[in-house]
N, C-alpha and C positions, 0 to 999 in steps of 0.2 A: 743464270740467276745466282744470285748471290747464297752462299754458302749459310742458312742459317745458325749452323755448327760453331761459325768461324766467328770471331771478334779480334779488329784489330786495335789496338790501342788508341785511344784518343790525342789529338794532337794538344800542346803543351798550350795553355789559354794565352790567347792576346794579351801582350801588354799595352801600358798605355805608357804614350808618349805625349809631353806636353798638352795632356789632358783629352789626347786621341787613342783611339783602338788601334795596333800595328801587328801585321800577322807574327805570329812566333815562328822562330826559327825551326825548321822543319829535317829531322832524322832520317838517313837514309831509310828507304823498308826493306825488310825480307822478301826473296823471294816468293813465299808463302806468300804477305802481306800486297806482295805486287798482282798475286795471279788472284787475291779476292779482291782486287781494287778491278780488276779487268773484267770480273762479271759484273757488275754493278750495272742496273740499267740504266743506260744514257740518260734519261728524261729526271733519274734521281741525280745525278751526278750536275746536271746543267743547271736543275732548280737548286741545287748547293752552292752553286758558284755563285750565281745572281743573290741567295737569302746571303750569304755573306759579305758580298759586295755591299749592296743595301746597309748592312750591318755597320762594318765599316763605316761608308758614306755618313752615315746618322751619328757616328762617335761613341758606339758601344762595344764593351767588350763582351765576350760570348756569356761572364759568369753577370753581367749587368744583364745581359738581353732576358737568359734564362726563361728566369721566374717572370719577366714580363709577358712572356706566352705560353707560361704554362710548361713548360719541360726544365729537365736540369742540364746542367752544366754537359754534361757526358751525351745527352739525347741532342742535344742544339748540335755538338760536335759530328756527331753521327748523321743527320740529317745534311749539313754544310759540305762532308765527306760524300754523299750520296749512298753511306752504308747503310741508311735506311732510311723509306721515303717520311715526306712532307704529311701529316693529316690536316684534314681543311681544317680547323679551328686552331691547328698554326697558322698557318697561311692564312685566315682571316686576321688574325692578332699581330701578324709580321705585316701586314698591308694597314694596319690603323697604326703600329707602332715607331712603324719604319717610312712611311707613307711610299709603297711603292707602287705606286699607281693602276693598279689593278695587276703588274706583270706576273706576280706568283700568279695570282687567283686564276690566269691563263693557264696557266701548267698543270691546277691541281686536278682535270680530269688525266690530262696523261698519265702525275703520277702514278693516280689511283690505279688507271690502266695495266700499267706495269707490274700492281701488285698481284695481278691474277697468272696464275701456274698459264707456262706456254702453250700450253695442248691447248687451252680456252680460247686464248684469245682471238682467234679467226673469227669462233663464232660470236663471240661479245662484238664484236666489225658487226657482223650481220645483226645481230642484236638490236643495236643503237638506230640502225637505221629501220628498224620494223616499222609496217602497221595492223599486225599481226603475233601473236606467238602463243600458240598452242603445247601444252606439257602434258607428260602422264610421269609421274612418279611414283611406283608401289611402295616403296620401302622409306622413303625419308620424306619430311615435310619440303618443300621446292625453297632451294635456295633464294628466290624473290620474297618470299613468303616467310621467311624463317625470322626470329626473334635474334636479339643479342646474345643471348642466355641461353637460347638453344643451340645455335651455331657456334657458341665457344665451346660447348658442351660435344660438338661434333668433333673441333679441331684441335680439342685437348683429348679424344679418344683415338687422334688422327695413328695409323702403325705403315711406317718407324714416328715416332715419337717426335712431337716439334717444338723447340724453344719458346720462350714467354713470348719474345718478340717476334715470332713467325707466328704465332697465334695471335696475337693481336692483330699484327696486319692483314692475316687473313678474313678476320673476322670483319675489321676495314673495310679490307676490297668487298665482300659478300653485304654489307648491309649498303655502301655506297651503291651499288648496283641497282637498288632499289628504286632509285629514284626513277629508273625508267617506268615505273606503276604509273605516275605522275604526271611525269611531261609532257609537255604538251606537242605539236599535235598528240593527244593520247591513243595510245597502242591500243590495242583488242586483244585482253589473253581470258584465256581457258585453261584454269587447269585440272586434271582429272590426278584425285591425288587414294592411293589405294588405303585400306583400311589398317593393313598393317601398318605404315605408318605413324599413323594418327595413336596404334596402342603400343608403340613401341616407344618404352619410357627414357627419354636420355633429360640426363642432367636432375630427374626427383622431381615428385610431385609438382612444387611451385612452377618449374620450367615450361613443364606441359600444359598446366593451367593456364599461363602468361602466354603461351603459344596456340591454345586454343580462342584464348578471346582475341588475339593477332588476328587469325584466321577471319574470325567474323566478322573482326572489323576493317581489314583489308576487302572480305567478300562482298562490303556495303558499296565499293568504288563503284560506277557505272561501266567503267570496264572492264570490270575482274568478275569471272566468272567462276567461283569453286565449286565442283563434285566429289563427292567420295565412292570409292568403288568399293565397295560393301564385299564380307566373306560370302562366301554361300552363293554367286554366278556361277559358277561352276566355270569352263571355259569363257576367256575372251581375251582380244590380242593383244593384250597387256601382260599377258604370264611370261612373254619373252621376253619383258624387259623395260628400263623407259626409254622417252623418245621425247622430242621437242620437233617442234615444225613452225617455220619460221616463212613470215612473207613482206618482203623489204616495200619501198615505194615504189618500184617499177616493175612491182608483181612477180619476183623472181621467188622461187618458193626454196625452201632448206629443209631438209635434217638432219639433226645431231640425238648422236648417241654417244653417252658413255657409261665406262666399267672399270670398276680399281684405279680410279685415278688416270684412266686414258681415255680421252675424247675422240670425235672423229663425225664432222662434217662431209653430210652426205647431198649431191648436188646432181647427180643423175636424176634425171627426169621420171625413170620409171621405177628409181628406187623411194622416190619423194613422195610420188602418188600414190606406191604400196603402204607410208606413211600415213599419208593423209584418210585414206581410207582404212585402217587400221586406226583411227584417232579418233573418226566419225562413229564405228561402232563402239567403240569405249566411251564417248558420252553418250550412245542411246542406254549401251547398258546398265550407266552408273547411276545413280542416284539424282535426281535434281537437283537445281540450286537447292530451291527450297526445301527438299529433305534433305539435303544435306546440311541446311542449317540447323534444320534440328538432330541431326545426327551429329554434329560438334558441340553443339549447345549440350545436350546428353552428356559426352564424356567430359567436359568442363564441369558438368556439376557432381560428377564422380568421386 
């Protein structure tokens, strides 16, 4: 992954030739400058090559392209570099501006892909292809679930510490993710979300309030399922931790668990089932849907 630490200088703007865009002449790099071009994920580096191609092609130079999509001079460079990926309302604006026939708009799930930390993405693979995915989170609202404002409020608390532009794109990958709520065929989730949670305030008042009515009105979907696990159960299989359980189209079952930023898909058959039956008694215990909408409705109006 690319170094969010590191910035390499931007290349020197196209000029224009006989009323065309020509690439600028190009400086050797540093060492340094060569071993962050070398993490760069492929899928950012190849939608760079094509968005400038296009660019070119169309007769624009990068300080003209710009403001027609919404970035500056220095973000178009960086993107075209693949120092940092594509967001889709570039990539929509560079397919109306540039007319490239749908080919970004191909890419912009990979990008996206790429922007999630590597320990994830096995499971986001399994993910995509559910019709199924069951969660238990005690302590933070579930990332499908989670607001703008709250989830920057997670990745700007993130320790070690992560630049403007790794928060952004984190926060990116995490709401684009979303979309699987949605699509169609539509998945089947459950989530069983713990109390602490829900009263653990990140980001101030507003944040929580904006994430509580998220909540309820994610919980309206027909297949979103929300619980809250209330203080006061005293024991249940949730005190060791979360877990997700996951069931693709050809009925193959998963779980993942993680902690401190390390993931780990679990694929044994009889460590899945200890899952699944450890999932089933966390929703007898928890609350219902419907108490539980009133128990989010409650601290919204708090």
């Amino acid at each position: 992954m690319t170094d969010p630490n590191q910035h390499t200088p931007s290349p020197e703007p196209d000029r224009k030739k006989d009323g065309r865009a020509v690439p600028a002449p190009r400086t050797a790099a540093t060492p340094q400058q060569r071993k962050r071009e070398d993490d760069r994920p492929g899928i950012w580096v190849g939608y760079g090559k094509l968005l400038r191609k296009f660019r070119l092609a169309a007769g624009y130079s990068q300080e003209a392209l710009a403001p027609l999509l919404g970035y500056s001079t220095e973000q178009l460079a960086s993107v075209e570099q693949g120092r940092r990926p594509a967001k889709a309302p570039l990539t929509l604006a560079a397919e109306r501006v540039l007319d490239a026939g749908d080919v970004l708009s191909t890419l912009q799930e990979d990008v996206d892909f790429a922007k999630l930390p590597p320990f994830f993405r096995d499971f986001v693979l399994l993910e995509m292809e559910a019709v199924s995915r069951f969660a238990y989170e005690p302590l933070l609202v579930p990332g499908l679930l989670q607001t703008e404002s709250y989830a920057r409020a997670l990745f700007e608390g993130h320790v070690p510490m992560l630049d403007d532009e790794t928060i952004e794109d984190s926060v990116d990958a995490r709401l684009s993710r979303q979309k699987i709520l949605t699509k169609s065929p539509l998945v089947d989730f459950s989530f069983v979300v713990g109390e602490a949670a829900l009263r653990q305030e990140l980001g101030g008042p507003d944040v929580m309030k904006e994430q509580y009515l998220h909540l309820l009105e994610q919980g309206r979907l027909r297949n979103v399922a929300i619980q809250v696990m209330p203080f006061g159960v005293g024991f249940h299989p949730g005190l060791h931790g979360t877990m997700v359980l996951v069931e693709t189209a050809e009925h193959q079952q998963y779980g993942y668990f993680e902690s401190q930023g390390i993931g780990h898909v679990v694929s044994d058959p009889r460590h899945v089932s200890d899952f699944a039956l450890r999932y089933g008694k966390l929703r007898s215990q928890a609350l219902n849907v419907d108490e539980s909408v009133a128990f989010i409705r409650h601290l919204a109006r708090e």
